[in-house]
VOTIPA-315464 format. One line per field, with one value per residue (C-alpha): residue in one letter; x, y, z. Coordinates in steps of 0.02 Angstrom, whole numbers, padded with zeros to 5 digits. Layout:
N
resn	c(a, ...)
c1	c(X, ...)
c2	c(Y, ...)
c3	c(Z, ...)
***
This chain:
499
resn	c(x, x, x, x, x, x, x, x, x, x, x, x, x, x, x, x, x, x, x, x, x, x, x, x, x, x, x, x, x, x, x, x, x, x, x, x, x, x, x, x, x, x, x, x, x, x, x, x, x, x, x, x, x, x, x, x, x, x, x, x, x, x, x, x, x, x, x, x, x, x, x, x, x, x, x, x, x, x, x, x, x, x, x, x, x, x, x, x, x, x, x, x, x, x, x, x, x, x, x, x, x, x, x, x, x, x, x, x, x, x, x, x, x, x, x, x, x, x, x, x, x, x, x, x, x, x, x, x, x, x, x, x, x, x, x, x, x, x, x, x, x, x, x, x, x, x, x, x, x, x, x, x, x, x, x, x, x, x, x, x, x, x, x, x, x, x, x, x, x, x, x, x, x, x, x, x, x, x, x, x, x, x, x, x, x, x, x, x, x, x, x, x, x, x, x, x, x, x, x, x, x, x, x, x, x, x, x, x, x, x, x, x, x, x, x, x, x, x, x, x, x, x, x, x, x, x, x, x, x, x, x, x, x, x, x, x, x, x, x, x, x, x, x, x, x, x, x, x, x, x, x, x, x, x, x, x, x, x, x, x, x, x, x, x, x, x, x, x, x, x, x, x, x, x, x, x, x, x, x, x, x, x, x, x, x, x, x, x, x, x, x, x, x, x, x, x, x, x, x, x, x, x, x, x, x, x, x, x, x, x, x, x, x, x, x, x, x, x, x, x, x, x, x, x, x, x, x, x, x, x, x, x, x, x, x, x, x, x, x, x, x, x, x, x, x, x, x, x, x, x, x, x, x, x, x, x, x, x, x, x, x, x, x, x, x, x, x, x, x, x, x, x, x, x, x, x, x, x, x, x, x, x, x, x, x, x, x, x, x, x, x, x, x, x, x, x, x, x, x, x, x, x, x, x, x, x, x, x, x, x, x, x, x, x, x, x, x, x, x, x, x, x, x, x, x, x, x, x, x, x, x, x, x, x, x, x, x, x, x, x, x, x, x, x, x, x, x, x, x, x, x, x, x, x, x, x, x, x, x, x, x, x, x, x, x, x, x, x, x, x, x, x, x, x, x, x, x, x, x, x, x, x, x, x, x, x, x, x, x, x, x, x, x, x, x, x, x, x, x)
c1	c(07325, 07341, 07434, 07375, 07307, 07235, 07201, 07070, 07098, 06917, 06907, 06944, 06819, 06838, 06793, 06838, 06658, 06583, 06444, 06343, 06405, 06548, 06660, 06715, 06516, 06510, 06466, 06509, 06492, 06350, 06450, 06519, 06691, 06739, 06642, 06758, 06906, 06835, 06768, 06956, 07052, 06914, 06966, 07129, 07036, 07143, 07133, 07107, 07024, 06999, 06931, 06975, 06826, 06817, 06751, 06531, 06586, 06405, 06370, 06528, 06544, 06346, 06396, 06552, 06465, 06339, 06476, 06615, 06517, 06683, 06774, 06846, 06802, 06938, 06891, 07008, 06921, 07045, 07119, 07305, 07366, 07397, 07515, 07393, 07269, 07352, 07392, 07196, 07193, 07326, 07234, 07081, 07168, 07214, 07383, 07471, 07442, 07476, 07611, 07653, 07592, 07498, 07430, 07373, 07261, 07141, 06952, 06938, 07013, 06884, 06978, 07082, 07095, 07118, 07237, 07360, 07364, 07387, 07521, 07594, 07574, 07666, 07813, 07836, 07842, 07955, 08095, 08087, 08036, 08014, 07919, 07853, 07769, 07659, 07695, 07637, 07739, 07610, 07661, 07574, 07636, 07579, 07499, 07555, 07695, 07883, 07969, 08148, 08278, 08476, 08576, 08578, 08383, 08364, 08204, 08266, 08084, 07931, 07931, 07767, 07703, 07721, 07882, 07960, 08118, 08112, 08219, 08098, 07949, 08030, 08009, 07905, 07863, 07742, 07676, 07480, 07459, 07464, 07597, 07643, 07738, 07811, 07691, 07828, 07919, 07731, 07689, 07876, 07863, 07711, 07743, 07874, 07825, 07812, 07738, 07870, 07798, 07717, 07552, 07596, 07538, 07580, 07638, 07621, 07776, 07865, 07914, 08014, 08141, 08141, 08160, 08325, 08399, 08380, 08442, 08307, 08230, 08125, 08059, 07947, 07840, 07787, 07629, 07592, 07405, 07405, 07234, 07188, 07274, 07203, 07090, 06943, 06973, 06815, 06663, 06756, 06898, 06746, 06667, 06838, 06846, 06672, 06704, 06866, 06787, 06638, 06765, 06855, 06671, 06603, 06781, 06798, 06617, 06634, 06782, 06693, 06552, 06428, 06398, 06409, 06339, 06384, 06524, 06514, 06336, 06322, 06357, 06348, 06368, 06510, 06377, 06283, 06313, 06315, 06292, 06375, 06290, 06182, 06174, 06164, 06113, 06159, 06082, 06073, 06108, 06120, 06129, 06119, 06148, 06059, 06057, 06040, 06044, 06106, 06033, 05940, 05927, 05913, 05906, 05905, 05867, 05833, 05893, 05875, 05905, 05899, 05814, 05821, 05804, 05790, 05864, 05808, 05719, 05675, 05672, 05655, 05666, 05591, 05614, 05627, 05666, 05668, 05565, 05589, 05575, 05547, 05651, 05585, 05482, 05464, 05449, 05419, 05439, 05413, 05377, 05385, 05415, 05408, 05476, 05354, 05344, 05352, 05338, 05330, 05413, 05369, 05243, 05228, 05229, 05192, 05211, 05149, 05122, 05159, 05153, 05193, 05178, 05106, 05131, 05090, 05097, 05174, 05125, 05012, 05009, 04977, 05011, 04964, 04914, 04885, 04931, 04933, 04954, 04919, 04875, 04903, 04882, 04878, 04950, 04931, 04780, 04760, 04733, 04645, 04718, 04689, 04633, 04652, 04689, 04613, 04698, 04677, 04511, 04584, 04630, 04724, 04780, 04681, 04741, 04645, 04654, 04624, 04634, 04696, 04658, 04552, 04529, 04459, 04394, 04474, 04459, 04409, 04423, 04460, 04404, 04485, 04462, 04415, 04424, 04406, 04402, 04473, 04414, 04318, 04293, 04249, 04181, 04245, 04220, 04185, 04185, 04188, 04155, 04106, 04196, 04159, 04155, 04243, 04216, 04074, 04068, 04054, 03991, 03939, 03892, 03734, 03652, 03704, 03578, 03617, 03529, 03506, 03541, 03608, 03778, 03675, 03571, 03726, 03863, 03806, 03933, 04085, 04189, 04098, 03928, 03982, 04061, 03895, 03800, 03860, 03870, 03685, 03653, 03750, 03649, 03482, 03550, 03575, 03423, 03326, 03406, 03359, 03198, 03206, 03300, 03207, 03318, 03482, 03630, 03585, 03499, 03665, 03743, 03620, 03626, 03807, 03805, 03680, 03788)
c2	c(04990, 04809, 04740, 04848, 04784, 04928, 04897, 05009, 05036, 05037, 04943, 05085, 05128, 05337, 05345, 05519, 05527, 05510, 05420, 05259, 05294, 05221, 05357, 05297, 05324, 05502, 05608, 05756, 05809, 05698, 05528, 05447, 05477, 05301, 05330, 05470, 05347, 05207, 05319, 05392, 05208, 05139, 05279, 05186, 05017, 04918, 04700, 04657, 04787, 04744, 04838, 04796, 04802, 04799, 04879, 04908, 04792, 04766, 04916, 04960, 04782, 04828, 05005, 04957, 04810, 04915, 05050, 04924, 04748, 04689, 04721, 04591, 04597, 04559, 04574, 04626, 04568, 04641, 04821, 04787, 04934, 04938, 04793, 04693, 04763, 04716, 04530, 04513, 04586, 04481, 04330, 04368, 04373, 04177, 04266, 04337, 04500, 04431, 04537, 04717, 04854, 04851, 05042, 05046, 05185, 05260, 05267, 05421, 05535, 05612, 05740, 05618, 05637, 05477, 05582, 05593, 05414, 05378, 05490, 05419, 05246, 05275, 05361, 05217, 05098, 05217, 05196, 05025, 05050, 04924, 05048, 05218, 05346, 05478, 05622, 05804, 05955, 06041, 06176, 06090, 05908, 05844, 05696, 05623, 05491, 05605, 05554, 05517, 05559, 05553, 05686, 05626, 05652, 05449, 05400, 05305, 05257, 05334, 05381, 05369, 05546, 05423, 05345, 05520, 05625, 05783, 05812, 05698, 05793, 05962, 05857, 05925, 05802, 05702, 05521, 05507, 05353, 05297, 05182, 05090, 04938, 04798, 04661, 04506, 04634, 04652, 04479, 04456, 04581, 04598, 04430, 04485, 04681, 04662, 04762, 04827, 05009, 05103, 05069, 04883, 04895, 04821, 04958, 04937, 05068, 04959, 04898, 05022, 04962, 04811, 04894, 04976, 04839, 04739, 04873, 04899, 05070, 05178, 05333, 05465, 05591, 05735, 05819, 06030, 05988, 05895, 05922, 05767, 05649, 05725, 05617, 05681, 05610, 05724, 05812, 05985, 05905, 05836, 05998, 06102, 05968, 05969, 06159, 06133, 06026, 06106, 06246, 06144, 06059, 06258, 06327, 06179, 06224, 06395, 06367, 06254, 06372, 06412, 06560, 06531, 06751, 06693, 06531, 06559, 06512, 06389, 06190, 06064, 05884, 05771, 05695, 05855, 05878, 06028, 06112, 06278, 06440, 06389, 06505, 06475, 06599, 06641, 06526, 06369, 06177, 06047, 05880, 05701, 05676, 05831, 05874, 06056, 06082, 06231, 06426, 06372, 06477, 06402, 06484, 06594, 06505, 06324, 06145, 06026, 05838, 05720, 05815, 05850, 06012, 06040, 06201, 06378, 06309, 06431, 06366, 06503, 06489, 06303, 06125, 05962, 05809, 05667, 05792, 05835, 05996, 06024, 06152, 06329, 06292, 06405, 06357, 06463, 06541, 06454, 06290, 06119, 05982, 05807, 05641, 05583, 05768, 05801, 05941, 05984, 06095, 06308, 06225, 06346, 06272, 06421, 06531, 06421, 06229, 06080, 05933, 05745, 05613, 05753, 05733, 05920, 05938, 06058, 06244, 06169, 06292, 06282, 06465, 06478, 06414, 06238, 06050, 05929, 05751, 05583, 05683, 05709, 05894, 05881, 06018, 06199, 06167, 06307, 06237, 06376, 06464, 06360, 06207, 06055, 05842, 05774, 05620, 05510, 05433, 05370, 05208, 05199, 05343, 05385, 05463, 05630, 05656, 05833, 05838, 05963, 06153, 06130, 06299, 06257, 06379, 06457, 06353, 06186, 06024, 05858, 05717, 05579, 05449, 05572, 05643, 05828, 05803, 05887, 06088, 06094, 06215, 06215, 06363, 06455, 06343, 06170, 06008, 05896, 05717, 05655, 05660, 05813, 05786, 05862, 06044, 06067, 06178, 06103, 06204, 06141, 06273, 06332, 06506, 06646, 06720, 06873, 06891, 07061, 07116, 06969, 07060, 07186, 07066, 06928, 07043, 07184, 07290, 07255, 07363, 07243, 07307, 07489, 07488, 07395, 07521, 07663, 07601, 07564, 07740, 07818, 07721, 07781, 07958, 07937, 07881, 08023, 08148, 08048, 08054, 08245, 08309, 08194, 08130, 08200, 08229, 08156, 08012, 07980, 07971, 07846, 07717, 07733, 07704, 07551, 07490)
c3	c(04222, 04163, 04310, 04459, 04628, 04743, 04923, 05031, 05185, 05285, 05455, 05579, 05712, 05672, 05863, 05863, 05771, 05911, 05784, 05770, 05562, 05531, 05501, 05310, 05292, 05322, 05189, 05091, 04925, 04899, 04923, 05074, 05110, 05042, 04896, 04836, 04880, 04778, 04636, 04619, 04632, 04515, 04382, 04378, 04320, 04439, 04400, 04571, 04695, 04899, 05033, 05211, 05319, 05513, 05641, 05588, 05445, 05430, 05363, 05270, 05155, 05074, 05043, 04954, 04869, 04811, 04731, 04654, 04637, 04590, 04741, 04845, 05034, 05177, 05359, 05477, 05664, 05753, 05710, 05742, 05614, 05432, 05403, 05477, 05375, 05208, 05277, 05275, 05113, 05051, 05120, 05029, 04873, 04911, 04971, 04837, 04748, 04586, 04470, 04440, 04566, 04730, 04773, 04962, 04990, 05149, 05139, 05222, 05104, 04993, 04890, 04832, 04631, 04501, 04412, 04560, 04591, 04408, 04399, 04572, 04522, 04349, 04436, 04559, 04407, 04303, 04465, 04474, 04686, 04803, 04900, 04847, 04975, 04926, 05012, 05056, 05125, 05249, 05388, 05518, 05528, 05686, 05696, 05534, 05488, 05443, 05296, 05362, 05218, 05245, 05192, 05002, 05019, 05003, 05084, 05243, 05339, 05383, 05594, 05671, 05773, 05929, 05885, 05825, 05913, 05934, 05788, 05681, 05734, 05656, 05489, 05396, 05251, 05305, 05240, 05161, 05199, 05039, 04950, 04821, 04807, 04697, 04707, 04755, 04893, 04972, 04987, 05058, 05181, 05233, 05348, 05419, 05488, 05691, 05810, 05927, 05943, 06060, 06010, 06003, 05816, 05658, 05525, 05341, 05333, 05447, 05243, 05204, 05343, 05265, 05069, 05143, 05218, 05063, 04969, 04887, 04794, 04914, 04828, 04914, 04796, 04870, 04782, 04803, 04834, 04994, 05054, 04924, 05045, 05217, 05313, 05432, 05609, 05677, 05614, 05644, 05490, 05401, 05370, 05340, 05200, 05144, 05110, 05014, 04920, 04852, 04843, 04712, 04632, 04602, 04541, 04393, 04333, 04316, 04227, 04127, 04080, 04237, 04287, 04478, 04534, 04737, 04746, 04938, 04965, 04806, 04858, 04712, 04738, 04662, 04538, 04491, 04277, 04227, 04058, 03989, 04025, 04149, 04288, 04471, 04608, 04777, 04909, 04792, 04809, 04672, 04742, 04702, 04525, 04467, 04274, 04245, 04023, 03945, 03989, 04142, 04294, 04466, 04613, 04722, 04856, 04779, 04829, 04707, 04724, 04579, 04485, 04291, 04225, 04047, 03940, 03960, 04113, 04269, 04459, 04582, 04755, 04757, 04844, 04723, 04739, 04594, 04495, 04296, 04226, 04021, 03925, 03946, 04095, 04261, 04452, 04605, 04684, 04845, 04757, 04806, 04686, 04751, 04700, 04517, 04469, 04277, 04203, 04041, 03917, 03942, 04084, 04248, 04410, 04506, 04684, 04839, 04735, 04797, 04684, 04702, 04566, 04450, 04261, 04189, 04024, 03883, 03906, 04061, 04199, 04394, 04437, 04612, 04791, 04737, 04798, 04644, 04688, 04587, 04439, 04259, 04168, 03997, 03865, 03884, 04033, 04155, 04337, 04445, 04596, 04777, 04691, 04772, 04701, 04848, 04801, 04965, 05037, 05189, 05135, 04952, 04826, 04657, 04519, 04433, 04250, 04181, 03979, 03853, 03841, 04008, 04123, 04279, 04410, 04565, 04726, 04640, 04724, 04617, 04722, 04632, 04549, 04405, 04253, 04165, 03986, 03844, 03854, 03982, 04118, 04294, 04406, 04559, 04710, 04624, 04708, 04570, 04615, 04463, 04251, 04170, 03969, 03854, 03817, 03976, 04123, 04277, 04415, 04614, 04698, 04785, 04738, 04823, 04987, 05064, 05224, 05274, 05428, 05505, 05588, 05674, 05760, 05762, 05814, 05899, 05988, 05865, 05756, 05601, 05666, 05690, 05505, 05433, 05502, 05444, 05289, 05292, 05341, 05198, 05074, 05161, 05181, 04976, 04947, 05013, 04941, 04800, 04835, 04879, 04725, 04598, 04464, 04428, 04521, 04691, 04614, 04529, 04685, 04745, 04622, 04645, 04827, 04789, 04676)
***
């Protein structure tokens, strides 16, 4: 919209919180509550967009710096209400709002939708309004702004809950918050809203008086989805909304393609992307700005943040986080996947695996019982149960590189910096300090002693000595028979028994 200003409310204290956040920095859905606000107004591609900051301004201006670069900032010091509010904002603009359409919104709003405000904004223009008020009907009004109408239904002002009669407080339209004005009324009016109220408080709908007694158009426009324009005042509203609104995230995928088996227990993030028929299980959460491609399964069980998962992939009951996983690929279950992890197409990250900064190559497998750090796998490699990248000497990380077509043995230990070349193999129990070349076994452990005899005289008295020696005594017993019968059936039995 070529000639639309939108102003952001954001300098309240939220002390109903009861937080050191800022309450416009709360977050569901995977974005603060602000950053839904500002990612719905900047659908709109407004000219000129300000912010109001205030109270913890020192941690509100970065965040919304960091979302919208171009935003303008306005501090409010004091918070004296909402016409107060837009004077700052005015001021920042060097006092005028330019032309066209100013669209006053709340930053803690997070179901608000783009297309609502477009279609708000437009229907404010379209009746030529000095002042338009989006509204809501709701059955429980109290505590919001009524929309006073005269018998005609002409808007006539907007009563505050504190300010309302009786008969007012039966009304059960109630005002958003958020307006939209003619650019040259605002900067008019604006200077002359007071504060004679009972909160001793400068209100931005204060304007409306103003409208009417100029005879001026004042248009309210009531919307059947009213939850977009609720605000959370408390934790207790910020997690009914934080439930409506994954409500509403998991309902558009599925009609978009998902296959969602249990919406109750599924929460996806605002930013998650989603392809058609992937399918999510009970239990799961995508967060950040998760990619899942097309025919992957995730879940159950599984929270995934930032992570990338290609097509046909499998993640099953597992943990990642900034982690990439190739088409066709499996994980879990019980898996965890920290940030650096790539893995590669129909690779197998496997039951009880926890890797970090792990590059694991196509058709690469790490099946079982295994922490893989600083590493890289290469292509269709076979990494041993319990093996361990003992990446860390204390002091710095070191990387361990283990080439193509590799097997390595069960219970291995990498002691990095080093390197397994292409094809080669590694025995049960390994230590391997040192390269192994291409296509050799590698092999570190001692021969094998058995010392006869050592529980009986080590751990006399136990259930383990009572067992040992009756199995002792069995063999003997077999053995002269053996020796009785001469060869045949009892000397069968004996060489099985020694065996």
């Amino acid at each position: 919209m070529s000639d639309l200003t939108v102003i952001v409310l954001a300098a309240g204290g939220g002390t109903r919180m009861k937080s050191k956040t800022p309450k416009v920095l709360h977050r569901i859905g995977g974005r603060t509550m602000i950053g839904h606000v500002l990612a719905a107004v900047g659908a709109l591609e407004p000219v000129r967009l300000v912010t109001v900051v205030g109270h913890q301004r020192e941690l509100v201006a970065p965040h919304v710096s960091e979302l919208r670069p171009d935003a303008v900032l306005a501090v409010q010091e004091e918070q004296l209400g909402t016409g107060h509010a837009v004077r700052m904002a005015l001021e920042a603009l060097d006092g005028s709002p330019g032309e066209g359409v100013v669209l006053v919104a709340n930053g803690d709003t997070p179901l608000l939708e783009a297309e609502t405000l477009r279609a708000f904004a437009e229907a404010h223009r379209a009746a030529r309004a000095a002042v338009s008020i989006l509204s809501g009907i709701v059955a429980e009004p109290f505590g919001y702004g009524r929309i006073v109408r005269d018998e005609a239904g002409v808007v006539q002002a907007i009563v505050e809950e504190k300010d309302a009669t009786e008969a007012e407080r039966a009304i059960t339209e109630i005002n958003s918050g958020i307006l939209a004005f003619d650019a040259a009324f605002l900067a008019d009016a604006v200077g002359r809203i007071g504060n004679d109220n009972a909160k001793g408080e400068y209100y931005l709908t204060d304007a409306i008086g103003l409208a009417r007694d100029a005879d001026l158009v004042v248009t309210a426009h009531p919307i059947d989805d009213a939850l977009q324009t609720e605000g959370a005042n408390d934790r207790a509203q910020l997690a009914d909304l934080g439930r409506e609104l994954n409500r509403r995230i998991v309902t558009r995928w599925m009609r978009d393609g998902v296959s969602v088996m249990d919406p109750a227990t599924t929460w996806i993030d605002a930013d998650v992307v989603l392809a058609p028929d992937v399918t999510i299980l009970p239990g799961t959460q995508l967060l950040g700005a998760t990619v899942v491609a097309e025919d992957a399964v995730i879940g159950p069980d599984t929270t995934l943040e930032d992570c990338e998962i290609g097509a046909g992939a499998r993640v099953v009951r597992a943990h990642g986080q900034l982690a990439v996983i190739g088409a066709g690929a499996s994980v879990g279950p019980f898996a965890y996947l920290r940030p650096g992890t790539l893995l590669g197409a129909d690779g197998k990250i496997g039951t009880f695996v926890e890797t970090k900064n792990a590059q694991i190559g196509d058709g690469a497998k790490v099946p079982h019982l295994s922490y893989v750090g600083d590493a890289e796998i290469g292509e269709g490699t076979n990494i041993g149960a319990g093996t361990i990248f003992a990446n860390y000497d204390g002091v710095a990380k070191h990387r361990t590189v283990v080439g193509k077509q590799a097997k390595t043995g069960s219970n291995n230990t990498f002691v990095a910096p080093v390197e397994i070349g292409d094809g080669a193999s590694t025995g049960g129990g390994t230590v391997v300090r040192r390269n192994v070349p291409a296509g050799a076994l590698a092999v570190s452990a001692a021969p094998q002693r058995n010392l006869d005899g050592w529980v009986a005289s080590h751990r006399a008295g136990t259930a383990q000595a009572a067992a040992a020696e009756a199995a002792v005594a069995a063999v003997a017993g077999a053995t002269d028979e053996q020796s009785e019968n001469g060869p045949g059936l009892g000397g069968d039995a004996a060489e099985r028994a020694e065996s």
